[in-house]
N, C-alpha and C positions, 0 to 999 in steps of 0.2 A: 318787385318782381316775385311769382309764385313759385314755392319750392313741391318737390314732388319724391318722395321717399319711396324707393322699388326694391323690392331684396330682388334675388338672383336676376341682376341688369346687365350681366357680361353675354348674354347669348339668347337665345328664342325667341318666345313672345315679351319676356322681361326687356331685352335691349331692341323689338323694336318696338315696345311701348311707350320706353324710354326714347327715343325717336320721334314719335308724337309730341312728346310733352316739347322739346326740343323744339321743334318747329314752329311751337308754338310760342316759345322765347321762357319758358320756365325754366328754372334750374333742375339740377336733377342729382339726387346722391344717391347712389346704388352700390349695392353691397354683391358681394360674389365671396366662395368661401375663403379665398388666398388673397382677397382686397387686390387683385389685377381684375382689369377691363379695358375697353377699348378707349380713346384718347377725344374728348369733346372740351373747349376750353369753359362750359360749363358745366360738367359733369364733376363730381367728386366722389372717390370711391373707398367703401370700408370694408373690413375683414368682420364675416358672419357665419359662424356655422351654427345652425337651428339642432344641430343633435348635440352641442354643445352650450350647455348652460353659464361657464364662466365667458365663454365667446359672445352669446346674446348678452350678459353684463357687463363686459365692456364695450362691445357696438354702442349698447344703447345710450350709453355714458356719455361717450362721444360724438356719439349723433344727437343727443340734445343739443349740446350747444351748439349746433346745425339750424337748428327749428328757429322760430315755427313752420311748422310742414303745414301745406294746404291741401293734401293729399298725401295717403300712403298704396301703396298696392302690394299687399303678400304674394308675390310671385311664386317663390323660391317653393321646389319641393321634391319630392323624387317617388317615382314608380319603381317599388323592390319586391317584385312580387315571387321571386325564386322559382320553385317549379309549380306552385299552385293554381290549380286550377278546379272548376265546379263540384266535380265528383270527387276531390281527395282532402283532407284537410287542412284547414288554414296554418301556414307555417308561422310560429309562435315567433320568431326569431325575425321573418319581414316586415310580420304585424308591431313587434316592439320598435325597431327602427322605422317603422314607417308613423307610426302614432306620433315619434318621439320629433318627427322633423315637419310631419305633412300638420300636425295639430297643437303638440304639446308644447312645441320649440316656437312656432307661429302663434302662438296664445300669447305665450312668455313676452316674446318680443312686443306683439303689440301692446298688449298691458304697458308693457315698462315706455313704451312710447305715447302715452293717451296725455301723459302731460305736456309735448311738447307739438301738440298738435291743436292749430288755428278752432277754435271754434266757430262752427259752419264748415270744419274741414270733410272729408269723404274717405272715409277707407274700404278701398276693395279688394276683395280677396279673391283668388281662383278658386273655383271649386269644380265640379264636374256631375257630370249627366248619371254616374256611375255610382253619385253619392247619394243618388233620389228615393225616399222610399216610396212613390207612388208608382217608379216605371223601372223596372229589372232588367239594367242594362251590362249586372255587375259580373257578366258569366265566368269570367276567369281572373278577376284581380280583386279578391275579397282584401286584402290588408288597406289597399287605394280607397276601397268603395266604403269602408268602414270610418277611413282617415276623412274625408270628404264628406262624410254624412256628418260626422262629430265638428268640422268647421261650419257646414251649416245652420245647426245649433247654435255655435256660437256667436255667429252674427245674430241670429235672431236675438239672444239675449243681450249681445253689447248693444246694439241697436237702441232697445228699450232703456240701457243705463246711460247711454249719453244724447238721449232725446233732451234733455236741458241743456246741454252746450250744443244744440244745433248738428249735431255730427250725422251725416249717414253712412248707415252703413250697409252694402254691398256686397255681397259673392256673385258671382260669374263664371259660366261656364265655358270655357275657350271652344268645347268641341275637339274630333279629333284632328291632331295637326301637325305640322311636317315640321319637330321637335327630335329634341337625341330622347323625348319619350315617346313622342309618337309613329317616328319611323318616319323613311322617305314617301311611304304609301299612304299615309294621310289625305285627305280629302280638304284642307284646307294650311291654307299660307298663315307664315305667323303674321303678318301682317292685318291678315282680317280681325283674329281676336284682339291685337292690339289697339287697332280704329274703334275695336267695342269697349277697350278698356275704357280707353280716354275718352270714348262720348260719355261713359260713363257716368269717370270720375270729374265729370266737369259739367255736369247735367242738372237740374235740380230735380230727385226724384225720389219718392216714397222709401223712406227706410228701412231698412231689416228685410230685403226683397232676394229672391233668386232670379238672375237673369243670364240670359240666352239669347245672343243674336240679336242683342237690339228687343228685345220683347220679353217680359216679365214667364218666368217656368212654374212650373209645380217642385214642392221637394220631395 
């Protein structure tokens, strides 16, 4: 049976990505910051906080001997954008907690998980439309748009380091969505980006990629 490792799987597009994978008879271990979540008799859940570096060392501890994973997805992240917006300057203080959760704490964690993960496994991450340097969509949330470019990087480069074990690796753009980030006024169910996850992560398809909606983006 294939397992499927999701950080933030108690709520949004995390839990019902986690729903996909479900349905589809994998298992599923998802982390939330308090190790609560909702009750599936295959589900298994740990205690994660990405702003927290003894917290990502001992998840990961414990979630190896979970593995091997056949899939991981970086859900987990937060929009703290304070009162910043285009014309004033970047708040030093959203941009430190936001690097530290949306990139540096998401880097952490995967690193420390690449060994217990299937070769030919697929890791996907969220990324967003906001993180693109080709299209300027970032008008009011410079800390996000900065956090989001810096994980696209990173794929590209882990991409290229675990082309020997088969791995691909993936960001994806959910779009905006009816999340406690995106607001009830969203334009899309989590439900959509979820079905994109998991075509995704269970798809065979060119590594080190940005996609969007089923269809390969620009960064």
């Amino acid at each position: 049976m294939k397992t499927v490792l999701i950080t933030g799987a108690s709520r949004g597009i995390g839990k019902a990505t986690a729903e996909n994978f479900l349905a589809q008879g994998w298992l599923v271990k998802g982390t939330s910051t308090d190790g609560a979540g909702w009750k599936h008799e295959s589900v298994e859940w740990f205690v994660l906080d990405l702003a927290d570096q003894k917290s990502i060392e001992r998840s990961t501890h414990e979630l190896a001997t979970k593995g091997p994973f056949d899939a991981l997805v970086n859900n987990a992240g937060i929009y703290d954008e304070s009162n910043d917006r285009e014309d004033e300057p970047v708040s030093i203080p959203s941009l430190r907690r936001t690097l530290e959760i949306n990139l540096i704490g998401t880097i952490d964690f995967t690193e420390r998980m690449l060994v217990a993960l299937h070769d030919g496994a697929h890791i996907v991450s969220l990324g967003s439309g906001w993180g693109s340097l080709t299209e300027d969509r970032s008008s009011d949330a410079p800390a996000y748009s900065i956090s989001k470019a810096g994980l696209s990087m990173y794929t590209r480069r882990l991409a290229a380091r675990l082309a020997s074990r088969n791995i691909t690796v993936s960001i994806l753009s959910p779009g905006w969505t009816q999340t406690d980030m995106g607001g009830p006024e969203a334009t899309r169910l989590v439900t959509e980006p979820a079905a994109e996850i998991y075509t995704l992560a269970t798809n065979n398809v060119p590594s080190g990629r940005f996609w969007e909606r089923g269809e390969e983006r620009t960064w």
